[in-house]
Phi, psi and omega in degrees: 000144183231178190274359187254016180299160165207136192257167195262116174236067174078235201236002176263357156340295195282340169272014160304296167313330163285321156315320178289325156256024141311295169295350169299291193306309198289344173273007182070024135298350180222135176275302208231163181259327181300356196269141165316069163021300213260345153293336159263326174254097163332307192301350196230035188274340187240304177301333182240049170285138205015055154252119175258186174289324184292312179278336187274349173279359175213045152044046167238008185317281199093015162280100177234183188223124151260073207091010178071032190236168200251114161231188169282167164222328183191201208213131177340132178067348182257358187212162176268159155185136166308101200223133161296344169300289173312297166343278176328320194300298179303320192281351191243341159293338166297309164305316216256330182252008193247320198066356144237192205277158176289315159336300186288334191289316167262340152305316165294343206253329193222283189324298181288298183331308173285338174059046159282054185282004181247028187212115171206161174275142165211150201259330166239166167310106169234144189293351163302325190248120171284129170074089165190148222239033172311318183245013170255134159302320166209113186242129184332321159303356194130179142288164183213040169221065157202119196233049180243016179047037185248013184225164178257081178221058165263106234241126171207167196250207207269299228280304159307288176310314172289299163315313138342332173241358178270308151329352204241298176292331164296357175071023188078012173293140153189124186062039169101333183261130146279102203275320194238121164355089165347297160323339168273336176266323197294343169299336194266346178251011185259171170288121143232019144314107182336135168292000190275330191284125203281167188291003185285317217248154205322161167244138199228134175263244185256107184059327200298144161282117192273142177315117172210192148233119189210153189303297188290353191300130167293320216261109175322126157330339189236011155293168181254153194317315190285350203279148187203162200190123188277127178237134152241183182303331215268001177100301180330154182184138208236117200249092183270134169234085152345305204287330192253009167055072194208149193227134175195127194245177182196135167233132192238157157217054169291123177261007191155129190308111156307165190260028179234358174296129161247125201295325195266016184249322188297328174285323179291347170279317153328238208343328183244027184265301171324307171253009160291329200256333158308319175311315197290323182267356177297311187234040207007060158275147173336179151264077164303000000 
């Protein structure tokens, strides 16, 4: 590993995805978040009536596929669930309204602006890239023979990554130039889980996990309220904590779950292992 390594990070994908239609809504391509699915993709005119852009950005649809068939789980806005489904939705609304692929759409749109050149979907082997499943035909993460960013083979360095949270908390700010609209971040970073959803379950702004207390919350307890974070499967994580005005990223290439492993006690643990030593350095107290 090196400093130009780049790890395969999941499910932080998706606030990629979630930046784009952020910049969709600041270009007037999108009006609204509150607007239907089946008001931009026809094909989702009937099966996802009344499921919006709001809900699929906070996993609150109640859309799941079983069999290649679309069924309900619940009614919009009243229950949470993870679903990869909602995700798909939004990526084929990006395409559609974009007219490219989400890869060329942020690359033209964020990645060279930001000079994130160590961030791509990738499709072949290279000795650069940690964790990755090229010559196996069906590897547990997916397909990886598409680099139009609609699979999870997004590939980032260290490096990359932090900057991906260093932007976000800077509001699009960097070296002094606001290169991108505040409002394209602030969006993305805000609540927009419906109030209808009850309060035991996680809060999501456009993907990101938002600081809450709730059973499923990803984010340490002991983090400050404003703090917000990206979790993928491979273990990576992209952490922004406001109060220490700080990004702290972990790059993993975890390939499976031991059967006493718990994915949420390990991440809250990361997290607040993170803001005792941020704290520390805030009121100078020691580290134990």
């Amino acid at each position: 590993m090196t400093p130009e390594s780049q790890f395969n990070v999941g499910s932080i994908r998706k606030t990629y995805l979630g930046l784009a239609i952020s910049l969709l809504v600041e270009q007037g391509l999108i009006k609204s978040i509150d607007e239907e699915i089946g008001d931009y993709l026809d094909e989702y005119k009937g099966v996802a009536n009344g499921i919006t852009l709001r809900h699929l950005l906070t996993h609150t649809h109640g859309l799941n596929k079983q069999a290649e068939e679309l069924s309900r789980e619940f009614q919009p806005g009243e229950n949470w669930a993870y679903r990869n489904l909602g995700i798909t939705m939004l990526f084929e609304l990006v395409s559609n309204l974009s007219r490219k692929s989400l890869s060329t759409f942020m690359r033209e749109n964020v990645f060279e602006i930001y000079k994130l050149n160590e961030t791509g979907w990738r499709t072949e082997f290279h000795e650069e890239l940690i964790y990755n499943y090229y010559k196996d035909k069906d590897p547990w993460v997916g397909p990886n023979n598409s680099d139009a960013g609609d699979q999870s083979n997004l590939f980032v360095s260290a490096r990359d990554l932090a900057m991906w949270g260093y932007i976000h908390l800077k509001k699009g700010r960097l070296n002094g130039k606001q290169l991108l609209p505040p409002s394209v971040f602030e969006r993305v970073t805000s609540l927009a889980t419906p109030g209808t959803v009850p309060l035991h379950l996680p809060r999501n702004g456009y993907i990101w996990w938002l600081q809450s207390d709730t059973p499923l919350n990803q984010i340490g307890e002991c983090l400050p309220s404003s703090s917000y974070q990206i979790l993928g499967i491979t273990g990576c994580a992209c952490l922004v904590i406001l109060e220490y005005d700080a990004v702290v990223v972990r790059m993993y290439n975890q390939l499976a779950n031991t059967g006493e492993y718990d994915y949420l006690k390990d991440i809250r643990q990361f997290g607040n292992l993170v803001n005792d030593l941020l704290r520390s350095y805030s009121v100078n107290e020691p580290v134990l």
